[in-house]
Residue frames relative to the residue before (quaternion, step in Angstrom):
aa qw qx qy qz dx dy dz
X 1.0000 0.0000 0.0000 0.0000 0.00 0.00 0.00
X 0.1857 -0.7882 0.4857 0.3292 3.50 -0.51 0.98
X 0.7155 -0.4950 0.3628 0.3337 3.49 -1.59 0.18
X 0.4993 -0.5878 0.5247 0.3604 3.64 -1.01 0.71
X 0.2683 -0.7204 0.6356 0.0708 3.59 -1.27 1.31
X 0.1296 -0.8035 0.5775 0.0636 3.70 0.21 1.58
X 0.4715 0.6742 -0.3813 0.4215 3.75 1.01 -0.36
X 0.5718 0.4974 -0.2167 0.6154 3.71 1.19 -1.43
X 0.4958 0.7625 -0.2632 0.3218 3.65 0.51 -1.56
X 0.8132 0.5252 -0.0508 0.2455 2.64 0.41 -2.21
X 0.7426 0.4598 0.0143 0.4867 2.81 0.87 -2.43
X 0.6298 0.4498 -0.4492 0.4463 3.72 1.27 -0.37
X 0.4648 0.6195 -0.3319 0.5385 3.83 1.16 -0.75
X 0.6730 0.5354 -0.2504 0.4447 3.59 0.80 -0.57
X 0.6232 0.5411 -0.2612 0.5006 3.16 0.73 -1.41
X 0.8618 0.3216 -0.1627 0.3569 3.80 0.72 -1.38
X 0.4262 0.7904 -0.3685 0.2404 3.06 1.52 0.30
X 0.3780 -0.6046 0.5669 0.4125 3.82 -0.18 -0.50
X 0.6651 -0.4827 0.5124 0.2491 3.10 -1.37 1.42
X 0.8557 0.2628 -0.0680 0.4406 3.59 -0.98 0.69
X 0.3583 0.6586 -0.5653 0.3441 3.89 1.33 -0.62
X 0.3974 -0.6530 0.6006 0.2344 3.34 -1.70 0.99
X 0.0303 0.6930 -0.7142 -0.0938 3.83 -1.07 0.87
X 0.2986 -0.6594 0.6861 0.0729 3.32 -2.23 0.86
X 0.1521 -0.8235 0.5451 -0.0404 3.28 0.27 1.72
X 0.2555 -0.6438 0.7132 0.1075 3.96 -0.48 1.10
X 0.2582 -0.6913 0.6682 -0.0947 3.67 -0.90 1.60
X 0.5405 -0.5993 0.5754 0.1330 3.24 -1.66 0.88
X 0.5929 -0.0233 0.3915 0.7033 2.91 0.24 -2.37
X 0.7151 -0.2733 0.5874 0.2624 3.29 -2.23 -0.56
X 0.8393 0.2054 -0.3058 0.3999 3.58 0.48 -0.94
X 0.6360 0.5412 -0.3664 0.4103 3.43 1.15 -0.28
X 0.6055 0.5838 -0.2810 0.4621 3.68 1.42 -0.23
X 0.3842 0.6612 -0.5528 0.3311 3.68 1.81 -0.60
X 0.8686 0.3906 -0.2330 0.1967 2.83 -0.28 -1.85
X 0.5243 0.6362 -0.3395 0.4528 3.71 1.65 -0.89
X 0.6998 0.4835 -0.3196 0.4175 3.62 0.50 -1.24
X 0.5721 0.5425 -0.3832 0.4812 3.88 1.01 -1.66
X 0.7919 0.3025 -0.2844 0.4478 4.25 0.24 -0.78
X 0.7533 0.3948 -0.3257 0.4129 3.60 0.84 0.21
X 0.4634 0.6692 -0.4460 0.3723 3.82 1.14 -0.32
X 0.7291 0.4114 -0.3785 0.3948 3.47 0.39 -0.88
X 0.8149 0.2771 -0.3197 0.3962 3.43 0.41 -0.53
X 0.7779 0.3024 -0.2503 0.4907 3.51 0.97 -0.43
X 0.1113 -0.7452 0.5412 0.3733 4.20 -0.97 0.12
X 0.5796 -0.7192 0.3797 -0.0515 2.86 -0.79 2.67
X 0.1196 0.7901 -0.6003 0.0325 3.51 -0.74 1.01
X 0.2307 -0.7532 0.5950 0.1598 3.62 -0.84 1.87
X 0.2640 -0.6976 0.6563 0.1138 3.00 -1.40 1.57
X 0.1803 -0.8441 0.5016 0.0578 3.82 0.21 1.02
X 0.1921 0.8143 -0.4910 0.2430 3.79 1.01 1.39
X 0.1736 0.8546 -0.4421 0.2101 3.88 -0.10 1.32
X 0.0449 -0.7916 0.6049 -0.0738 3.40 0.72 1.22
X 0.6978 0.4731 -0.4769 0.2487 3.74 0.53 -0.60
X 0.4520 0.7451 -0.4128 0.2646 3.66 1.30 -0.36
X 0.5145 -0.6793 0.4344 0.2917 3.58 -0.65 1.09
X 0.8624 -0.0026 -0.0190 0.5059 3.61 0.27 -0.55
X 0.5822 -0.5137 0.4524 0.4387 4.15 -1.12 0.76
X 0.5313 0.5971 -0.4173 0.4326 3.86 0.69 -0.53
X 0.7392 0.2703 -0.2770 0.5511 3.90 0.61 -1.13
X 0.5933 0.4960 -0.5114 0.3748 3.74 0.70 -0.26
X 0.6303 0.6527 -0.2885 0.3057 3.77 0.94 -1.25
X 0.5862 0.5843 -0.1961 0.5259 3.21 1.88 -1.49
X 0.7495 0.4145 -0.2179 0.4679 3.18 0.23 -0.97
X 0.5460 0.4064 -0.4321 0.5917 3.91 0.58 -0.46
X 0.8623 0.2679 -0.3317 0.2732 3.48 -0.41 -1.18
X 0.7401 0.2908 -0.4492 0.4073 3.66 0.99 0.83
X 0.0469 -0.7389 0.4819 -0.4687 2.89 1.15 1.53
X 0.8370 0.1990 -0.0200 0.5093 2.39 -0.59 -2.26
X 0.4237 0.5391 -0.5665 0.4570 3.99 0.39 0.30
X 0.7603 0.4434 -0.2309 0.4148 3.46 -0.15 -1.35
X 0.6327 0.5045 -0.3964 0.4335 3.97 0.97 -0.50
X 0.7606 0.4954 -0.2806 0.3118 2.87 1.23 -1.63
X 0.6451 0.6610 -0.1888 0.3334 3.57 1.18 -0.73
X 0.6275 0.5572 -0.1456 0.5240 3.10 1.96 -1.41
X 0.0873 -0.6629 0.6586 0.3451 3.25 0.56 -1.96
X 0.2087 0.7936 -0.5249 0.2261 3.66 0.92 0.37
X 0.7788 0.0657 0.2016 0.5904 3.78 0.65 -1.30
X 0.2243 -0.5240 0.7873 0.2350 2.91 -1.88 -0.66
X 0.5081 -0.5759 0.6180 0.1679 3.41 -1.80 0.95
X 0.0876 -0.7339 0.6734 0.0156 3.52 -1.22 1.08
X 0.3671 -0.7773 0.4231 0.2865 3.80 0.43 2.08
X 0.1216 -0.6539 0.7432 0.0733 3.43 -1.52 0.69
X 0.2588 -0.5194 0.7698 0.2657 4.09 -1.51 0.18
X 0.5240 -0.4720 0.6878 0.1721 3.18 -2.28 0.96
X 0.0406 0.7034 -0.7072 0.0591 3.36 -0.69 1.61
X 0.3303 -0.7134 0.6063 0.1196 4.00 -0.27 0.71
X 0.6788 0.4304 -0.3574 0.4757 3.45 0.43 -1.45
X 0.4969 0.5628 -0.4855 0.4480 3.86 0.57 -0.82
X 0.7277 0.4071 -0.2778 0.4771 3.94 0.44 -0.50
X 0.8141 0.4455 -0.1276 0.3500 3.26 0.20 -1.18
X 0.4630 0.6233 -0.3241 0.5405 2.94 1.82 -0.21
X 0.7101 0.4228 -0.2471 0.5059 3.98 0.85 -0.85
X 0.6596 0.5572 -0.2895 0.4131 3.33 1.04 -1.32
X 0.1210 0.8462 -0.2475 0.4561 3.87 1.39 0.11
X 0.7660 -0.3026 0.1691 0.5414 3.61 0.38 1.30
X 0.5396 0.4574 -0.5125 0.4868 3.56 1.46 0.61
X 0.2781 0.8799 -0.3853 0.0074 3.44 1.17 -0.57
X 0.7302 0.2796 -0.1199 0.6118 3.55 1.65 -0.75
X 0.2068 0.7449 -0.5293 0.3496 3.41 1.05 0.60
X 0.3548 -0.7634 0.4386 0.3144 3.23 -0.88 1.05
X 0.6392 -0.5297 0.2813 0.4814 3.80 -1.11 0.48
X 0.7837 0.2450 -0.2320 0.5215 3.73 -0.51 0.58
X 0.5313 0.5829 -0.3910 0.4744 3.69 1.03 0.35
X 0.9050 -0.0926 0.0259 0.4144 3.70 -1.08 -0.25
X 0.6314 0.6043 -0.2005 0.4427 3.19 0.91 -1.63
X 0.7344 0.5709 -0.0435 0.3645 3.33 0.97 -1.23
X 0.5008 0.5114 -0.2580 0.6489 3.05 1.87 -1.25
X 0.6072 0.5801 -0.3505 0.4147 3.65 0.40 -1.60
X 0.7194 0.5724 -0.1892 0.3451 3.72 0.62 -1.16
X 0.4555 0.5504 -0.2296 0.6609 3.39 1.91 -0.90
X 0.7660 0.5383 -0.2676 0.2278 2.92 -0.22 -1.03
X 0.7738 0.4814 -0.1936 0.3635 3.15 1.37 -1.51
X 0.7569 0.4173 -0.1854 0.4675 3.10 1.81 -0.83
X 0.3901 0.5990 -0.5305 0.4556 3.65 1.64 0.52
X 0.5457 0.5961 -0.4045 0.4280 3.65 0.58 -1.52
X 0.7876 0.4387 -0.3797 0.2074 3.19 -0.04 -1.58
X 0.6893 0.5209 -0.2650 0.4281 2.85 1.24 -1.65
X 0.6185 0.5005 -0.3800 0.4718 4.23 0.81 -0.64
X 0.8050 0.3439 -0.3988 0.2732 3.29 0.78 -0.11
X 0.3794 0.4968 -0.4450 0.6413 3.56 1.94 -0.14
X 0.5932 0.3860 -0.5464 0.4479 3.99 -0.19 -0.13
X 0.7236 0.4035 -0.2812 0.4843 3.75 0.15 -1.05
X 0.7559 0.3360 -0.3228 0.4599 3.88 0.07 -0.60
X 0.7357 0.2759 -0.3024 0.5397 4.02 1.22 -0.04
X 0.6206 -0.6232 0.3125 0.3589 3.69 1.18 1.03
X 0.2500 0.6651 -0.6739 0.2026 3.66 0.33 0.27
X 0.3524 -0.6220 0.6703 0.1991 2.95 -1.77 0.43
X 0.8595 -0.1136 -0.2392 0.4373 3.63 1.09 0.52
X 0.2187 -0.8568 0.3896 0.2574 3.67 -0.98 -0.61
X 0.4076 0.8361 -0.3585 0.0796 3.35 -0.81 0.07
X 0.6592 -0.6386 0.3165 0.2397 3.48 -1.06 0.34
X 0.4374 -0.6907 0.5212 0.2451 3.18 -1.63 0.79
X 0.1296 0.9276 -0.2892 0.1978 3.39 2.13 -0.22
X 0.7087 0.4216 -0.2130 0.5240 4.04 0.95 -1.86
X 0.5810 0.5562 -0.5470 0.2322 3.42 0.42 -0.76
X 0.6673 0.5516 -0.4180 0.2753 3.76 0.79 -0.99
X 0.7132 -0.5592 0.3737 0.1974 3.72 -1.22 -0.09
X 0.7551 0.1894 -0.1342 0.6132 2.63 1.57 -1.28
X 0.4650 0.6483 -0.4895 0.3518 3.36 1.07 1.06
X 0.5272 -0.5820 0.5835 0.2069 3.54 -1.34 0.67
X 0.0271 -0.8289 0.5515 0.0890 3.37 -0.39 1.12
X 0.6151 0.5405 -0.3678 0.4407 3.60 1.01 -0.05
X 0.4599 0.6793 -0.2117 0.5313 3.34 1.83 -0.46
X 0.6952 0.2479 -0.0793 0.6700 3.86 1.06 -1.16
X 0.5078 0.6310 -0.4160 0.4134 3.72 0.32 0.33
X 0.6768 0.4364 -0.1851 0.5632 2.82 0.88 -1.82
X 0.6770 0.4354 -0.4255 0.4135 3.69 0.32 -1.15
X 0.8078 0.3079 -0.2884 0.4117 3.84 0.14 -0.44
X 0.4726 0.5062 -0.4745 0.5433 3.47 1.23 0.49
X 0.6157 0.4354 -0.3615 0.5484 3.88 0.72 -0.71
X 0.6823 0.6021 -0.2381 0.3395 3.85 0.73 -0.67
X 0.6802 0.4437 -0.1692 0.5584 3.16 1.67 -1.12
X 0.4953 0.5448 -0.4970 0.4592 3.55 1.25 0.23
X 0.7384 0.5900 -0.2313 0.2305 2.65 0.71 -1.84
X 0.6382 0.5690 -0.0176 0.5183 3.47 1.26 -1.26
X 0.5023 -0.6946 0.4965 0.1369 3.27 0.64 -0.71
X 0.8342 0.0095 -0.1348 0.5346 3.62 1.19 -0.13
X 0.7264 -0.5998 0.2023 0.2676 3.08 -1.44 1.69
X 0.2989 -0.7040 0.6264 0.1504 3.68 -1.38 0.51
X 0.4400 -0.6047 0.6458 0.1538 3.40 -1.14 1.10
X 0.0977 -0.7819 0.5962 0.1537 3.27 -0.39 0.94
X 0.2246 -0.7288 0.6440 0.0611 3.90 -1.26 0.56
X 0.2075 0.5677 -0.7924 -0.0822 3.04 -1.95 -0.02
X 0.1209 -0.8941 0.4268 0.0613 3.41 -0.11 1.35
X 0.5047 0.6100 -0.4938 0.3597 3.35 1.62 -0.10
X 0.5968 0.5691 -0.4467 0.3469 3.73 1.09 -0.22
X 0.6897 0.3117 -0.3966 0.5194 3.54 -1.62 0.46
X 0.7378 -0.4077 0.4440 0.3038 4.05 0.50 0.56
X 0.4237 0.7461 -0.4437 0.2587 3.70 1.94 -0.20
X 0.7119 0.3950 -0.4276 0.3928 3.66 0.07 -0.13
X 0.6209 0.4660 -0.4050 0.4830 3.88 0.93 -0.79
X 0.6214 0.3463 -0.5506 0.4367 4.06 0.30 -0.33
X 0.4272 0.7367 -0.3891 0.3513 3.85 1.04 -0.95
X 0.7147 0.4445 -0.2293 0.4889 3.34 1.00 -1.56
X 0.5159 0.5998 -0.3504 0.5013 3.70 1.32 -1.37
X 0.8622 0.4259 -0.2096 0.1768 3.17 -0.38 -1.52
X 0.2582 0.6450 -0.3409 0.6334 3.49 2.69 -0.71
X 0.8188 0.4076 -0.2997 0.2713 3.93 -0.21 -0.72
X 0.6308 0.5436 -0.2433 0.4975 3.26 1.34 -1.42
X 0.7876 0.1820 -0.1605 0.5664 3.98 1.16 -0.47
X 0.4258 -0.7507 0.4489 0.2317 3.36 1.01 1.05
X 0.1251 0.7509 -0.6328 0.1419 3.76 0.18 0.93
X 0.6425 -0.5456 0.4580 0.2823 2.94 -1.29 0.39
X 0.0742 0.8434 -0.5312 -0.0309 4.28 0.06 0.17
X 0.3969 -0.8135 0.4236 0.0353 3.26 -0.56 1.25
X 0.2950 -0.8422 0.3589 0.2737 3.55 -0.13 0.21
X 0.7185 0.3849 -0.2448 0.5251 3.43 1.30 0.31
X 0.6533 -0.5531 0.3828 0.3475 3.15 -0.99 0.64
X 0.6175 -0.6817 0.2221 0.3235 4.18 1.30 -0.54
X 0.6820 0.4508 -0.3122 0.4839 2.59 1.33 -0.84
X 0.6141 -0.4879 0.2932 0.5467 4.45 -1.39 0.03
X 0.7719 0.4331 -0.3451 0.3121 3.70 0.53 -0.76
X 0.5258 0.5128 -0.4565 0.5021 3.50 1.33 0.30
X 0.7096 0.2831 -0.3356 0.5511 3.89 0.54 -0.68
X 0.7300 0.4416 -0.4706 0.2249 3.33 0.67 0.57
X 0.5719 0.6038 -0.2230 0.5085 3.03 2.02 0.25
X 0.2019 -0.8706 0.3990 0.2053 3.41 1.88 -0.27
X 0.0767 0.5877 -0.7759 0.2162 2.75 0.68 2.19
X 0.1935 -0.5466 0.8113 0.0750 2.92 -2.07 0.50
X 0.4677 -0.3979 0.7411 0.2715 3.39 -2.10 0.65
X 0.0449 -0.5769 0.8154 -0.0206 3.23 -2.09 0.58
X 0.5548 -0.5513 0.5730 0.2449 3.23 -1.75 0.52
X 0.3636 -0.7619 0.5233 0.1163 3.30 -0.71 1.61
X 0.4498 -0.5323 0.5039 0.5103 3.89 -1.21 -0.12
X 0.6324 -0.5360 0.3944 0.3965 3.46 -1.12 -0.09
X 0.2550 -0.7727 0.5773 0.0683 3.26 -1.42 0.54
């Protein structure tokens, strides 16, 4: 059975969309959102929902928002919908997952908490869609976050842009585009049990 092409997915959902459709895109960081935000401004007017409870401390959440809002202000890519640093909003799932391996449950559990959020601030402030900047990474599971925001857009009531941004070369311009606006780029994914496992992002072959 071949694999579902959410990249294809994506860009046809695009094609039928209406000029101007509002989308609530649920952001990581700044550099992983370049490359999402550059392929979605033109057709949609993009709002970064910058919701990250998994970050270990308000220091990496502060960092990371305020070059966000750098990258919007420079681009014109979006606008920033303010979130607060709620940890417990993490640690509350992360619960008896504590030894979950990295990309296993704990992780899924971690999707999960910040798609919802974001599908349900998309649905209660009328968007006309949602989704995540989430696929672009490498060591993310895009059939894993698909599904969650397909189950979400039932649930809720309003469609999901599906993605798989590592496709078309999306995470190396990601890496480019981190340079051309000197952003800050973290080396861990954010949450404690990733910097405590010293995953690290690497440069993928093309796709």
């Amino acid at each position: 059975m071949n694999a579902v092409n959410y990249d294809t997915l994506m860009r046809e959902e695009m094609d039928r969309a209406k000029e101007g459709s509002r989308l609530l895109l649920h952001c990581c960081c700044a550099p992983c959102s370049t490359y999402c935000l550059q392929t979605l401004h033109e057709k949609f007017r993009t709002t970064v929902y910058f919701y990250n409870p998994n970050l270990d401390t308000e220091e990496e959440f502060r960092r990371r928002r305020q070059e966000q809002v750098r990258l919007l202000h420079e681009t014109g890519w979006g606008e920033l919908l303010e979130c607060t640093y709620s940890n417990e909003d993490f640690e509350e799932i992360a619960k008896g997952r504590e030894k979950a391996k990295e990309g296993g449950e704990r992780c899924r559990k971690c999707y999960f908490l910040r798609l919802e959020k974001t599908a349900k601030t998309a649905k209660e402030l009328g968007y006309d869609y949602f989704a995540t900047t989430l696929t672009i990474s490498p060591l993310k599971n895009a059939e894993m976050i698909n599904a969650i925001g397909f189950e979400l857009a039932e649930k809720y009531g309003v469609k999901y842009l599906p993605s798989d941004f590592k496709k078309r070369n999306g995470y190396l311009q990601s890496v480019s585009l981190s340079k051309e606006f000197s952003l800050y780029r973290q080396n861990y994914c954010g949450c404690r049990f990733s910097k405590d496992a010293g995953i690290r992002h690497t440069v993928p072959e093309e796709e």
